[in-house]
C-alpha positions in Angstrom: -91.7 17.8 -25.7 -87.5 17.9 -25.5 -86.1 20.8 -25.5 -83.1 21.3 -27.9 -80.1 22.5 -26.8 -78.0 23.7 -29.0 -73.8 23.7 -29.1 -74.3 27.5 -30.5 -76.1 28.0 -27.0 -74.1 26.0 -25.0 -70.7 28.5 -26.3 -72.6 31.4 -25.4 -73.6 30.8 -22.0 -72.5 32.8 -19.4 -72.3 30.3 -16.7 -70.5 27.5 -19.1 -67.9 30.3 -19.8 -67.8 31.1 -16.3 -66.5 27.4 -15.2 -64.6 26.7 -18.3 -62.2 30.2 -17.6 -61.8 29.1 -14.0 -61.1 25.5 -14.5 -58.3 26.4 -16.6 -57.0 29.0 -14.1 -57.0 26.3 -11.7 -54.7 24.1 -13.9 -52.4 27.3 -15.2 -51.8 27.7 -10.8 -51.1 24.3 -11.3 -48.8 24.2 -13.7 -50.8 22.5 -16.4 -50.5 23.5 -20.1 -53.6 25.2 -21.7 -57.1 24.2 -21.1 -58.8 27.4 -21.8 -61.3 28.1 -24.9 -58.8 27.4 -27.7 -58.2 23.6 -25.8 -62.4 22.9 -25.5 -63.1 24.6 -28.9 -60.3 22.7 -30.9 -61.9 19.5 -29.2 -65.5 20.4 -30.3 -64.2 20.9 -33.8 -62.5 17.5 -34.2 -65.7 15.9 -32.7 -67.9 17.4 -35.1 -64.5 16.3 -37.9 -64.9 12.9 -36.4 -68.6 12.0 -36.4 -69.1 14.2 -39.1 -66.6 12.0 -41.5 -68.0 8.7 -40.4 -71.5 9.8 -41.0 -73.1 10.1 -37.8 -76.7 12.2 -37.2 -76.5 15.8 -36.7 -78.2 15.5 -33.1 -75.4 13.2 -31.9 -72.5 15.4 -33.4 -74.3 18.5 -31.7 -74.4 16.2 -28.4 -70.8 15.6 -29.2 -69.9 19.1 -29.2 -71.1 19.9 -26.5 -69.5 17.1 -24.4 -66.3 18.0 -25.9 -67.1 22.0 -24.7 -68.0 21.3 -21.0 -65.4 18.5 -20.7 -62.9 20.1 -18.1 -65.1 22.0 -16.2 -64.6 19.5 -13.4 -60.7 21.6 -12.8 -62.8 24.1 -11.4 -63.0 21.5 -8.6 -59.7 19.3 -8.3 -57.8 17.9 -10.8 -58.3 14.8 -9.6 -61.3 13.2 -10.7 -62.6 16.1 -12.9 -64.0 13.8 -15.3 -66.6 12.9 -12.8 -66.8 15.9 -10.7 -67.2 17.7 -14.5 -70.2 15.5 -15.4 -71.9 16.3 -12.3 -71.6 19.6 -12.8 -72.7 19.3 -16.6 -75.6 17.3 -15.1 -77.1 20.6 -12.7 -76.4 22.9 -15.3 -78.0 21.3 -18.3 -80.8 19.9 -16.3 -81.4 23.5 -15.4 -81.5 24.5 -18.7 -84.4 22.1 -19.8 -82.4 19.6 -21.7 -83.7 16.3 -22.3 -82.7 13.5 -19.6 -81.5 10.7 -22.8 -79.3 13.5 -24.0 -78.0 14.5 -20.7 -77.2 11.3 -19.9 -75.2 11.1 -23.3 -73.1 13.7 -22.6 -72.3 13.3 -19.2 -71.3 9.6 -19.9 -69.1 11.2 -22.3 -67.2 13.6 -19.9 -67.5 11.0 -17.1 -65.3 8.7 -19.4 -63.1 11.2 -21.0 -59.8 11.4 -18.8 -57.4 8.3 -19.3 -57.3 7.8 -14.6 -60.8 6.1 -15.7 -61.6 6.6 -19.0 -63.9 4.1 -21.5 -65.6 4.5 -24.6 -68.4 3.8 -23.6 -70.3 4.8 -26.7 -69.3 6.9 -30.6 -70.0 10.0 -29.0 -67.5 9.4 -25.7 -64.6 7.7 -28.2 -65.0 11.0 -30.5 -64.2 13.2 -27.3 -61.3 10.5 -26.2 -59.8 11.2 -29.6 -60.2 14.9 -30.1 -58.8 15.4 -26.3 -56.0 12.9 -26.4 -54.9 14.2 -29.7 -54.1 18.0 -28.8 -50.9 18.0 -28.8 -49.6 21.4 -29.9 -46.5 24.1 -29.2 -49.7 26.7 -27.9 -50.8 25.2 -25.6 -47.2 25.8 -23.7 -47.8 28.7 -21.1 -44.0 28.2 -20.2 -41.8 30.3 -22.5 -38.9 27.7 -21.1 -40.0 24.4 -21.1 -36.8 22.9 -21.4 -35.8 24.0 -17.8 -38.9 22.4 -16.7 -41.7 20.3 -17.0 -41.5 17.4 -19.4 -45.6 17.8 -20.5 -44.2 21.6 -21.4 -41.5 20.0 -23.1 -42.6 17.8 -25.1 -45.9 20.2 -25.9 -43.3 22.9 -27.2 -41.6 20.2 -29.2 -44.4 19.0 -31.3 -43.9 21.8 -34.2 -46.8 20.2 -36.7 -49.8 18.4 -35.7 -52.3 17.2 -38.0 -55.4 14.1 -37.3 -56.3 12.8 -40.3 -59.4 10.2 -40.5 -59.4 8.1 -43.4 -62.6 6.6 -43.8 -61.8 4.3 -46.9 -58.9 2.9 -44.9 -61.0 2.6 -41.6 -58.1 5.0 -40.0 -57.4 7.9 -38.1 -54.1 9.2 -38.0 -51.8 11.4 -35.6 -49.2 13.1 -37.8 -46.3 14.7 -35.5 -43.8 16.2 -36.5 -41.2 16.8 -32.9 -38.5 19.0 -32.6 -36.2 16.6 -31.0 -33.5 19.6 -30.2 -36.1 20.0 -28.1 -37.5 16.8 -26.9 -36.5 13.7 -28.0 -39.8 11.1 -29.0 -38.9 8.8 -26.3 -40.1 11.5 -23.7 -43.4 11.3 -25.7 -44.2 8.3 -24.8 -43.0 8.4 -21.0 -45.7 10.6 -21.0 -48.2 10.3 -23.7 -48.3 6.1 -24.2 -51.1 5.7 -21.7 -53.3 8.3 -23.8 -51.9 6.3 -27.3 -53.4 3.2 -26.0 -56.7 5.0 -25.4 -56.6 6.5 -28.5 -56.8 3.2 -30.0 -59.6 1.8 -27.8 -61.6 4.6 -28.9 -60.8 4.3 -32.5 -61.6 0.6 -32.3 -65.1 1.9 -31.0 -65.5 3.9 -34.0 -64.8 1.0 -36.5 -61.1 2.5 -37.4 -57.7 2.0 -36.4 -55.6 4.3 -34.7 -52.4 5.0 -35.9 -49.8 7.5 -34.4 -46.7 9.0 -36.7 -44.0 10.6 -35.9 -41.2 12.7 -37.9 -42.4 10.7 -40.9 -42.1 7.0 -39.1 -45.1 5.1 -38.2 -44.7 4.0 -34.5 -48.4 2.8 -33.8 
């Protein structure tokens, strides 16, 4: 019989926790912009927004969640390649726990494929974590009260004042509504840095029967 794992449990395990604190110490020595809870529990939500809107079953939005929870555990390890490294370790730990091997494999493929170095939507589930992840664009997750002095990703993080994903299911759309403090940063910087992840976006949209559409300051740019 499979044993079901739920996203409830998953949140309140100890040794989850444990890797998901320390992967985003890693980055914060790093220099990265947040990753901690807030950044893994925003991402669950608009997974379980996501699926949720376009009618998917509740076992693969709870599969979803979970991807979306355990997604950058693989910063404990290195940056590089945490997607992978991440899904290995989701693979020991859920294993451990009893889960069943078609579900593990789910969500695994899902953090595998989340990070845009080598990143496919492979599957509903994996495009919902793309677009929750690549989508979290926000002034708190800044950790440097100066960004201006500094790094661009801080900049342009600090810069975005409103962000709002809005999924349309009548239109077949979901929608990135920014609004950029351009004082701050002007747009152009958020594509020097952000255009990779756009295009993403839209593969994984595409996967999810919408389109993917990206405004900013009121003008629609994707």
């Amino acid at each position: 019989m499979k044993k079901q794992i739920t996203f409830e449990s998953i949140k309140n395990n100890d040794v989850i926790n444990a890797y998901v604190a320390k992967a985003d110490l890693s980055l914060e020595a790093m220099g990265y912009t947040d990753h901690s809870f807030a950044h893994v529990g925003k991402c669950a939500d608009t997974v379980k927004r996501i699926l949720s809107a376009l009618n998917y079953p509740s076992h693969d939005i709870e599969l979803g969640q979970i991807a979306a929870y355990m997604h950058d555990i693989g910063n404990t390890i290195n940056r590089v390649d945490h997607g992978q490294t991440g899904a290995i370790m989701a693979f020991t730990i859920l294993t451990n726990l009893g889960m069943d091997a078609e579900d593990i494999a789910t969500i695994i493929g899902a953090i595998g494929n989340h990070d845009e170095s080598a990143a496919y939507p492979i599957n509903p589930i994996t495009a919902a974590l793309i677009l929750a992840d690549k989508t979290d664009v926000r002034r708190s997750r800044v950790r440097n009260l100066h960004p201006d002095k500094d790094d661009i990703h801080d900049r342009v993080n600090y810069a975005v004042v409103k962000s709002d994903l809005d999924i349309n299911v009548n239109e077949e759309t979901i929608t990135l509504n920014l609004e950029i403090d351009t004082k701050i940063s002007p747009v152009m910087e958020y594509f020097e840095i952000f255009l990779t992840r756009t295009n993403l976006s839209k593969r994984a949209a595409a996967k999810l029967g919408l389109s993917f559409k990206l405004i900013i300051n009121g003008l629609e740019l994707f």
